[in-house]
C-alpha positions as CSV (number, residue, x, y, z in Angstrom):
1,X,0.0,0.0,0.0
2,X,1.1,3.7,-0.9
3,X,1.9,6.2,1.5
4,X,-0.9,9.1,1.9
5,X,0.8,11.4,-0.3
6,X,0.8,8.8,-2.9
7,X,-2.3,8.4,-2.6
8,X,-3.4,12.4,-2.6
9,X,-1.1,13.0,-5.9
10,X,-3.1,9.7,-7.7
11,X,-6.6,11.6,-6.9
12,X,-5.3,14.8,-8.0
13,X,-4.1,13.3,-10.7
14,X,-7.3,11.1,-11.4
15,X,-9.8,14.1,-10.7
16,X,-7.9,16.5,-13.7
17,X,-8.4,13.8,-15.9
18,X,-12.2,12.6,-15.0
19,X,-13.2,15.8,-13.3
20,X,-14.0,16.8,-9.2
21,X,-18.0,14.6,-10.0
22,X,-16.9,11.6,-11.2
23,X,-14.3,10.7,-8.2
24,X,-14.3,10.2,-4.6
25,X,-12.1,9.0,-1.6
26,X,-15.0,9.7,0.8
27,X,-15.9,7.2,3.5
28,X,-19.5,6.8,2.6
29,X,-18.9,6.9,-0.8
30,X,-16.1,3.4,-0.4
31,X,-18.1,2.1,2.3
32,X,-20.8,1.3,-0.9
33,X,-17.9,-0.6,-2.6
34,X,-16.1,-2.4,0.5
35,X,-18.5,-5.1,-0.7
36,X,-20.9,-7.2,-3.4
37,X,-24.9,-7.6,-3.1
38,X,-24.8,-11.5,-2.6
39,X,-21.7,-12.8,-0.6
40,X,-21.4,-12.0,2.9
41,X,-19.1,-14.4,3.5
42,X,-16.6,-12.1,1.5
43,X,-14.2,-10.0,3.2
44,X,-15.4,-6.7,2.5
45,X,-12.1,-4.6,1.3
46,X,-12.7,-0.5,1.2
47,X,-11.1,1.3,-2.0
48,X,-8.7,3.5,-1.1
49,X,-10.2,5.8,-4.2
50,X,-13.2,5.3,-6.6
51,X,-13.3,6.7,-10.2
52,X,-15.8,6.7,-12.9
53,X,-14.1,7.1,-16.6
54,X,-16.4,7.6,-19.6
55,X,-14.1,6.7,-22.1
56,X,-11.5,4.6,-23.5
57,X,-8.8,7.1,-22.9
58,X,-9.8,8.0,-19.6
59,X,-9.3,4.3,-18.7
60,X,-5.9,4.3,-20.2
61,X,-4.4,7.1,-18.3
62,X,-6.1,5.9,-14.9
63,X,-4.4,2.2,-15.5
64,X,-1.0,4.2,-16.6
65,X,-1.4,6.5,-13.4
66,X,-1.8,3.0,-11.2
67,X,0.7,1.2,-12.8
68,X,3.2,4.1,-12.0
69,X,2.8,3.7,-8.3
70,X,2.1,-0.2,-8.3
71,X,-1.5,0.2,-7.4
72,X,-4.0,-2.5,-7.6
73,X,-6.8,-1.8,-10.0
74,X,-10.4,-3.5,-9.4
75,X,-13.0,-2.4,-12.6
76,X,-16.8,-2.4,-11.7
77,X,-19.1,-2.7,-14.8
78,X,-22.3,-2.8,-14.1
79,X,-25.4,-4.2,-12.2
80,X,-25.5,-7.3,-10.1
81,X,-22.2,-7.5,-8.7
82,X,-21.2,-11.1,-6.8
83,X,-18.7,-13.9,-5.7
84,X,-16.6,-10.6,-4.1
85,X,-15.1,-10.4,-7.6
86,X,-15.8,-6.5,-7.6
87,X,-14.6,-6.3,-3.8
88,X,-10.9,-5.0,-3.6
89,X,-8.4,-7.9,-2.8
90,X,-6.4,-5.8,-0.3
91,X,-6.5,-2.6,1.2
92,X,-5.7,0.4,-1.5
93,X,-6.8,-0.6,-4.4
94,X,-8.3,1.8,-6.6
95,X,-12.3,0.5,-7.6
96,X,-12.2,1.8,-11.3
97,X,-16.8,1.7,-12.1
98,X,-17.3,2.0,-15.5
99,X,-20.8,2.2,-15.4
100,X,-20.8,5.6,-17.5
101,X,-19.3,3.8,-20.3
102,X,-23.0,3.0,-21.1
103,X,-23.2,3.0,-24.8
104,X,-24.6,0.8,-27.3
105,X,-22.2,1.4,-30.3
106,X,-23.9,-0.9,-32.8
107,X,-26.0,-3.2,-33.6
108,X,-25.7,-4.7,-36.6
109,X,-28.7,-7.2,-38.2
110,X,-26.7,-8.7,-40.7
111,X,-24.2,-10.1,-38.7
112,X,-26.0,-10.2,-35.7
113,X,-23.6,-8.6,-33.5
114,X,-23.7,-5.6,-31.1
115,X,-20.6,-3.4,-29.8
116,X,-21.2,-2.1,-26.3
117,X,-19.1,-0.5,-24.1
118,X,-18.5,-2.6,-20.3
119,X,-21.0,-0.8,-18.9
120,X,-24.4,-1.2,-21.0
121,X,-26.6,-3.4,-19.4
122,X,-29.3,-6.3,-20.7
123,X,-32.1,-4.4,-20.6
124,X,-29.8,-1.1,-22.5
125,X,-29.0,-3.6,-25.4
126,X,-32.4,-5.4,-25.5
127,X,-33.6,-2.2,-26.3
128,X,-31.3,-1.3,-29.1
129,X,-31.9,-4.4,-30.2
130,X,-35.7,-4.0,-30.8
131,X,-35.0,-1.0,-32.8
132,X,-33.2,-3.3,-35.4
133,X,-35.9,-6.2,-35.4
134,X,-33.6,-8.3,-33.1
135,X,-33.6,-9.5,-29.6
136,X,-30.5,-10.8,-26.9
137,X,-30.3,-14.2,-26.1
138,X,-29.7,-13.8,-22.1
139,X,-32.3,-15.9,-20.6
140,X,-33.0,-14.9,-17.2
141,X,-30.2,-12.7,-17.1
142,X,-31.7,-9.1,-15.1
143,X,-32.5,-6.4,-17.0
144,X,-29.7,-4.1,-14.6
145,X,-27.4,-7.2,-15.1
146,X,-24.2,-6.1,-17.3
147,X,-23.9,-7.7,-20.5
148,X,-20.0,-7.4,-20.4
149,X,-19.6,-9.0,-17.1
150,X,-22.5,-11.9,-17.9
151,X,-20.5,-13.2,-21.0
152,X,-17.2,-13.2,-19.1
153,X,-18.6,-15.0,-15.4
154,X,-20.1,-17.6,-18.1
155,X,-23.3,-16.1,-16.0
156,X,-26.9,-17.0,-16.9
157,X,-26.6,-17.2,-20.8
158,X,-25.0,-20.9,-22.0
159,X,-26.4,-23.2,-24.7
160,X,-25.8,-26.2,-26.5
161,X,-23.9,-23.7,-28.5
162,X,-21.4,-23.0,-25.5
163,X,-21.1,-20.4,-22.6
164,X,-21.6,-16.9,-23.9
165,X,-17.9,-15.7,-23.9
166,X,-17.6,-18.6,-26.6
167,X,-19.6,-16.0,-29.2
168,X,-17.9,-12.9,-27.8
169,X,-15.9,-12.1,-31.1
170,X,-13.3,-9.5,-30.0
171,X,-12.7,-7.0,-27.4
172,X,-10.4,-4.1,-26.8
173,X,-9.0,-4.4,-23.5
174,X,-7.0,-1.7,-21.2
């Protein structure tokens, strides 16, 4: 873990790139990210800072900021968050949410694929969908539920076809 003036150069840092609303290191602001909805049984872990990019680049300089100082990062994406996979490992990690990365870039009927950013949820791209004469697979998956986060946990949607991450066909990754 960083010292506390590691720490207060990171959120300065952090809050010129994302701005003073989209960051906090205030108690009751980490207290709602020390844990996940359905496992107790998790340690809960407080952030030592939350941000909120809304895009790409944002990501990229907050990763590049982290990796500078040898700071954990935890990413959040959206909805329904369990197993304590969203819950810091250790103490002073930085919880990076990017639930304002919320767009649905495409959906495209020929091919029958959709680009989304990681924090568009079921209900987001079921609705784009419609617009196009199309509909998601995700049975039983919640409508606040994360579509990024669902293909990758192998959550709700599999088939005789495979696990949803098996139709996935690319990503960009920070």
């Amino acid at each position: 873990m960083a010292d506390e003036a590691t720490y207060k150069k990171i959120y300065a840092q952090y809050k010129s790139i994302v701005g003073p609303d989209r960051i906090s290191n205030e108690g009751p602001v980490l207290i709602a990210y020390e844990r996940d909805q359905h496992w107790p049984f998790v340690v809960p872990t407080r952030p030592a800072i939350v941000v909120m990019p809304k895009t790409t680049e944002e990501v990229q300089e907050i990763v590049k900021i982290a990796n500078e100082h040898k700071i954990p990062i935890v990413p959040m994406s959206r909805g329904v968050n369990v197993r304590g996979l969203c819950v810091p490992a250790k103490e002073g990690s930085i919880l990076v949410d990017l639930r304002l990365m919320n767009r649905v870039l495409e959906v495209n009927p020929e091919m029958m694929t959709a680009t989304v950013e990681p924090g568009v949820t079921h209900g987001q791209l079921q609705l784009a969908a419609y617009e196009k004469n199309c509909r998601i697979c995700i049975p039983g998956a919640p409508a606040t539920g994360s579509i990024l986060t669902n293909y990758l946990l192998r959550g709700v949607y599999h088939t005789n076809a495979g696990d949803g991450i098996d139709h996935a066909l690319s990503a960009e990754i920070v």
